[in-house]
DRENPA-3360 file (N, C-alpha, C; in nm, 2 decimals, always signed):
BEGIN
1 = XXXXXXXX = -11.10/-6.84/+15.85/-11.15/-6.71/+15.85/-11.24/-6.69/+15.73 ~ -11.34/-6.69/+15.75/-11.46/-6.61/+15.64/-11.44/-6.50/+15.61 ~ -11.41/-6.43/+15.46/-11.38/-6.28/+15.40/-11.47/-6.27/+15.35 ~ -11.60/-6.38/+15.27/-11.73/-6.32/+15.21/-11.77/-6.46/+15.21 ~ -11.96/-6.42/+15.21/-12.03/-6.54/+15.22/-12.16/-6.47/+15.14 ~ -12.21/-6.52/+15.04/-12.35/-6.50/+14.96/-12.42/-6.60/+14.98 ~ -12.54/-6.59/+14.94/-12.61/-6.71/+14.93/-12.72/-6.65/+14.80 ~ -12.74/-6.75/+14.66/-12.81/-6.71/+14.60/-12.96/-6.86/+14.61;
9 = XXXXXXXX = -13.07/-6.78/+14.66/-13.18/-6.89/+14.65/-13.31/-6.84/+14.55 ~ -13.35/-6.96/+14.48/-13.45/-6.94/+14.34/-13.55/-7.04/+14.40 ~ -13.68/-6.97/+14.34/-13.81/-7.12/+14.38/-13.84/-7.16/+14.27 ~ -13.77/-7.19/+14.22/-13.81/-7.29/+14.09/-13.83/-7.42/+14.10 ~ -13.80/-7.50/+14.01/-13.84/-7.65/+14.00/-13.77/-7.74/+14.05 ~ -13.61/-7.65/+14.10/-13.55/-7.76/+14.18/-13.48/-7.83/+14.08 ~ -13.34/-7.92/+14.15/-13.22/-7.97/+14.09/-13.29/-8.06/+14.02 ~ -13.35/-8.16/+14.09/-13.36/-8.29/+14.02/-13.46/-8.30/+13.92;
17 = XXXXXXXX = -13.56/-8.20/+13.96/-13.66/-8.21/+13.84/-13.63/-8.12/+13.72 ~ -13.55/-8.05/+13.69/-13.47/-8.00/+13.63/-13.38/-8.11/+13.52 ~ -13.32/-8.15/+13.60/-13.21/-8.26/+13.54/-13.30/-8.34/+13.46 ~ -13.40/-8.42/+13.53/-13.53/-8.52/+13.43/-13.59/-8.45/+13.28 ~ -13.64/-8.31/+13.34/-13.67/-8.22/+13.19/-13.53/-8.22/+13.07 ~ -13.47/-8.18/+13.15/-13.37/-8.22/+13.08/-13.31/-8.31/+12.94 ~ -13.30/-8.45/+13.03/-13.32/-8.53/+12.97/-13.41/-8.59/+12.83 ~ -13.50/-8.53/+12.87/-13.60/-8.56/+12.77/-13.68/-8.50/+12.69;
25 = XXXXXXXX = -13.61/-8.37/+12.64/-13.59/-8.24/+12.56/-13.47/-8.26/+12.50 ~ -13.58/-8.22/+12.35/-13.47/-8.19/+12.20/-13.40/-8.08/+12.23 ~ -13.38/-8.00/+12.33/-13.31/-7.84/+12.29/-13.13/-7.89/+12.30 ~ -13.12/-7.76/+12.19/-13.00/-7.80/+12.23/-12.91/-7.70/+12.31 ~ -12.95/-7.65/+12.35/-12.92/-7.53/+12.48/-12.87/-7.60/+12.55 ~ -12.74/-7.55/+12.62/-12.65/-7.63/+12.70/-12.61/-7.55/+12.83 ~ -12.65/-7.53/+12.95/-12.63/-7.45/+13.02/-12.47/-7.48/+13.13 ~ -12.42/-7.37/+13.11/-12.28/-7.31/+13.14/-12.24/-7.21/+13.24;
33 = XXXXXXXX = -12.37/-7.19/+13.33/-12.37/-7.08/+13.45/-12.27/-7.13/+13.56 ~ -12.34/-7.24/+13.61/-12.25/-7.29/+13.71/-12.12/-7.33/+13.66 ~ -12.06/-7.41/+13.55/-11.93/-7.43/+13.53/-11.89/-7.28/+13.51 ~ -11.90/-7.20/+13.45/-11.82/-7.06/+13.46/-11.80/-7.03/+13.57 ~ -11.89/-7.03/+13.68/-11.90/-6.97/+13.81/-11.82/-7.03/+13.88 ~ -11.77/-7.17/+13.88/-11.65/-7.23/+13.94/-11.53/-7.22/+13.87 ~ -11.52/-7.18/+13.73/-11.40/-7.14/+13.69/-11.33/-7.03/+13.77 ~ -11.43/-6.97/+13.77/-11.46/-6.82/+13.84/-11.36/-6.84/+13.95;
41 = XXXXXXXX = -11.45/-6.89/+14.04/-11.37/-6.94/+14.17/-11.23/-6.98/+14.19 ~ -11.21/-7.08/+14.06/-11.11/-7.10/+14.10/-10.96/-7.06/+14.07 ~ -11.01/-6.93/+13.97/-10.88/-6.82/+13.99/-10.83/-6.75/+14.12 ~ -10.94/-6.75/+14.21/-10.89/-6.68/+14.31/-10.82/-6.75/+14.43 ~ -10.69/-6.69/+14.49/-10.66/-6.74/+14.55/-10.72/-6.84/+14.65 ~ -10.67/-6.95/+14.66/-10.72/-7.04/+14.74/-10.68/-7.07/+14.88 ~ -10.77/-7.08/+14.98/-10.75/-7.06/+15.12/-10.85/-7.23/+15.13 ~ -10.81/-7.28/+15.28/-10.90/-7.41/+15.32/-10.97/-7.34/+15.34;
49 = XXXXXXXX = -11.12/-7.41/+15.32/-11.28/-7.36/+15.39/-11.33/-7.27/+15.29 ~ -11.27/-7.24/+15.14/-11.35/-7.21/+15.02/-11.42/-7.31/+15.01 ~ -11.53/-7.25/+14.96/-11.65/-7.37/+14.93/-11.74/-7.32/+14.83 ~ -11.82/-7.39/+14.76/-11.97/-7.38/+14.70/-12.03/-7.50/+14.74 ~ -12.15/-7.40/+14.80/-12.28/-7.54/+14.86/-12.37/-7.51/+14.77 ~ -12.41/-7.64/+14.73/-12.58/-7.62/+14.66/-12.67/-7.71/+14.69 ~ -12.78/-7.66/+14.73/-12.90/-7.72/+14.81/-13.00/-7.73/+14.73 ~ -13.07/-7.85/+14.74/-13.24/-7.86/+14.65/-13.31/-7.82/+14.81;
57 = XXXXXXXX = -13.41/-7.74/+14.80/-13.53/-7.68/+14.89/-13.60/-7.77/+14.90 ~ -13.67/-7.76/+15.00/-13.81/-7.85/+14.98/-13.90/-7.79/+15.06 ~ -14.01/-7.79/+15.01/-14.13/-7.76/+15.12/-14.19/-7.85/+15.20 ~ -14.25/-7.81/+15.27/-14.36/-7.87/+15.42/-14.38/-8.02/+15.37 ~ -14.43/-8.07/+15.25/-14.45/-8.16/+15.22/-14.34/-8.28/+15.11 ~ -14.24/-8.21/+15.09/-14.11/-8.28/+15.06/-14.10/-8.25/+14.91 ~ -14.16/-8.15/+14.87/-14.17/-8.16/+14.70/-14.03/-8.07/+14.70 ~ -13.98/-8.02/+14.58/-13.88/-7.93/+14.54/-13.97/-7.79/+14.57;
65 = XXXXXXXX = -13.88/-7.72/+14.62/-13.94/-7.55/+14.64/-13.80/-7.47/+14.62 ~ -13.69/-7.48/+14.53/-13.64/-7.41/+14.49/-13.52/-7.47/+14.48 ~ -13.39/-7.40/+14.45/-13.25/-7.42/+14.53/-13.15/-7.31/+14.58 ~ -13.09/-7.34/+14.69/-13.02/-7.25/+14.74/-12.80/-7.26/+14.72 ~ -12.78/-7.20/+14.67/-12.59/-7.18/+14.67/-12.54/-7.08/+14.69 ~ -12.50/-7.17/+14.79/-12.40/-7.06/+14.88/-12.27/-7.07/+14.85 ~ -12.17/-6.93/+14.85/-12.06/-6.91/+14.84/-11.94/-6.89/+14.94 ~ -11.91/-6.96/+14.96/-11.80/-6.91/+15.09/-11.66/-6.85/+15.07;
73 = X = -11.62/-6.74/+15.10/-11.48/-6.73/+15.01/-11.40/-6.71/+15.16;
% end
């Protein structure tokens, strides 16, 4: 039984090209959104069929056109 379902989607540059910049930048900025957001999660009581999905987008021609994560509670 599903009690809440979000979906947050962004058109950015997408997971993987993301991850490559990444790589190959001095910063030292460490990002922490998503592991909090599953800490998050996983204080709350747990039922089967909790989930977090995360999707890379793509457009018409297969490039990255965003990403989408959905929450299933």
């Amino acid at each position: 039984r599903v009690l809440a379902q979000t979906a947050v989607t962004d058109n950015g540059i997408g997971i993987a090209t993301s991850k490559s910049r990444k790589k190959t930048s001095d910063s030292l900025h460490k990002s922490v959104g998503m592991m909090i957001t599953r800490k998050r999660l996983e204080l709350l009581p747990s039922r089967a069929g909790d989930a977090v999905k995360i999707e890379e987008l793509k457009d018409d021609r297969g490039a990255a056109a965003g990403t989408r994560v959905t929450v299933t509670l």
